[in-house]
C-alpha positions as CSV (number, residue, x, y, z in Angstrom):
1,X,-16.6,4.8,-14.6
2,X,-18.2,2.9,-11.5
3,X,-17.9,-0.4,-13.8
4,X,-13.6,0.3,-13.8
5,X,-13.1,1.4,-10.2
6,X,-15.7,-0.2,-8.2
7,X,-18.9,-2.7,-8.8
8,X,-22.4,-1.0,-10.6
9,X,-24.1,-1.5,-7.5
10,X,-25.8,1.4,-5.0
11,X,-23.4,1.0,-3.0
12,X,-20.3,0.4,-4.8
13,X,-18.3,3.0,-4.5
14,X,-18.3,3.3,-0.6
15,X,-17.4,-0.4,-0.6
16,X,-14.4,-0.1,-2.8
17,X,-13.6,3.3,-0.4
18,X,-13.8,1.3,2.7
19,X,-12.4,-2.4,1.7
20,X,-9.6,-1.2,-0.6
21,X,-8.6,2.3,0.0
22,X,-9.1,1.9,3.9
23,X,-8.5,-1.7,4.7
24,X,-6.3,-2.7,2.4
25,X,-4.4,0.4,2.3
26,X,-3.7,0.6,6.2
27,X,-2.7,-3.3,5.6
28,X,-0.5,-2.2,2.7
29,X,1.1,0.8,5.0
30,X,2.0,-1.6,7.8
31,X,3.4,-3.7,5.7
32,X,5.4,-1.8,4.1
33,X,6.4,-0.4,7.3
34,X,7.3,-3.4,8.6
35,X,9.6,-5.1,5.8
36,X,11.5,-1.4,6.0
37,X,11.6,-1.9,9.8
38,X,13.3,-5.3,8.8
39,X,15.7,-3.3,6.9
40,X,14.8,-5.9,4.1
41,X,14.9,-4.3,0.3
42,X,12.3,-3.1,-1.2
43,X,12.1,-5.4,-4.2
44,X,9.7,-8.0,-1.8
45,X,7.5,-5.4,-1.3
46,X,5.3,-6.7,-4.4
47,X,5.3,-10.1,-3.5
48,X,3.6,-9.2,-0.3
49,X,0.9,-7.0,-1.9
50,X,0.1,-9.8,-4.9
51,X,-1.3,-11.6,-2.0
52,X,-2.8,-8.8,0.0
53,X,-4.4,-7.8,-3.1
54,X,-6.1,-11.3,-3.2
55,X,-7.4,-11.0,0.0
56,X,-9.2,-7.2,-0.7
57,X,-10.7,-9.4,-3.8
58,X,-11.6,-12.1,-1.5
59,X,-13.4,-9.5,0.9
60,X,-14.9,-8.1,-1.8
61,X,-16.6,-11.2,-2.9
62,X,-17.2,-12.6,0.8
63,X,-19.0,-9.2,2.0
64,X,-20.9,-7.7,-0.3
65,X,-20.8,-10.8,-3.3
66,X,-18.4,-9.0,-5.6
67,X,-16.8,-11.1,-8.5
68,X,-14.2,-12.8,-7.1
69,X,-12.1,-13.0,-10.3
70,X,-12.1,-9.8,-12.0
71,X,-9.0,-9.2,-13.6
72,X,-9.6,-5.1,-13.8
73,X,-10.5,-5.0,-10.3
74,X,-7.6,-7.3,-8.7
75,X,-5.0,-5.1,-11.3
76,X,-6.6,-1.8,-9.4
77,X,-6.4,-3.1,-6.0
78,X,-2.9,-4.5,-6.8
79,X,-1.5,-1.1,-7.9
80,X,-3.5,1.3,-5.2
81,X,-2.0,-1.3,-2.3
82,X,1.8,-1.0,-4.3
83,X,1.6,2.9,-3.6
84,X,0.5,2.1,-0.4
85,X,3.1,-0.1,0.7
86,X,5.8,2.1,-1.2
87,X,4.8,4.9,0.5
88,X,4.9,2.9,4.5
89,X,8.4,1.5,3.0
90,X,10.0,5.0,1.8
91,X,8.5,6.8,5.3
92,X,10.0,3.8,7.2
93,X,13.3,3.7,5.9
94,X,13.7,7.9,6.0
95,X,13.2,8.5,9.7
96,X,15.6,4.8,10.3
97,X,18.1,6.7,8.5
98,X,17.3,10.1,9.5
99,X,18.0,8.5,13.2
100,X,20.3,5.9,13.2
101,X,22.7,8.1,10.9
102,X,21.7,11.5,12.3
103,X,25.3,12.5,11.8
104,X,25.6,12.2,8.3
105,X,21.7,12.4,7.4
106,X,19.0,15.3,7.7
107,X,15.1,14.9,6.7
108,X,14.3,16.5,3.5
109,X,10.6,16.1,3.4
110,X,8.1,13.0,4.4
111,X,9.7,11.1,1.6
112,X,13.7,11.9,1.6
113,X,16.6,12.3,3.2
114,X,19.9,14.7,2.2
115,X,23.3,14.2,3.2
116,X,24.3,17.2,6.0
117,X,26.5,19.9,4.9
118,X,25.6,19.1,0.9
């Protein structure tokens, strides 16, 4: 498994924790935050982390002399920094509508919103 998610090295998996899953993902929920701030749609979103996931590769290589083209590894990185985002964009855009609509809209969890008196 640690030739999938992360490089075969000692210290590989705490470099794939802390460059992708804590850089990168912090990058990729402020992002995400800020394109729903925008009030932008969300179908940019992925254009912003196809580069952002080219620069965790690129860190990964710079810091600690990763491969700088893996396919597998930039496809992982890609995907873990889309949840990311999605998940900055979708808590963004509920508490935007939760309070500049708070007459029609109530919070229905982290990730929704439900119409009042439905």
């Amino acid at each position: 498994m640690a030739g999938l998610l992360y490089d075969d090295t000692p210290n590989g998996l705490l470099q794939f924790l802390f460059v992708t899953i804590l850089l990168g993902g912090a990058g990729a929920i402020a992002s995400g935050r800020a394109i729903a701030a925008g009030w932008k749609a969300f179908t940019i979103v992925p254009f912003y982390m196809v580069v952002l996931a080219a620069v965790v590769r690129f860190l990964h290589y710079a810091l600690f002399g990763a491969d700088l083209l893996s396919v597998p590894a930039y496809v992982l990185a890609l995907v873990i920094l889309l949840l990311a985002a999605g998940y900055g964009y979708r808590s963004k855009r509920v508490s935007q509508m939760t309070t500049q609509y708070s007459w029609i809209y109530a919070k229905s969890g982290p990730l929704g919103w439900t119409q009042k008196g439905a």
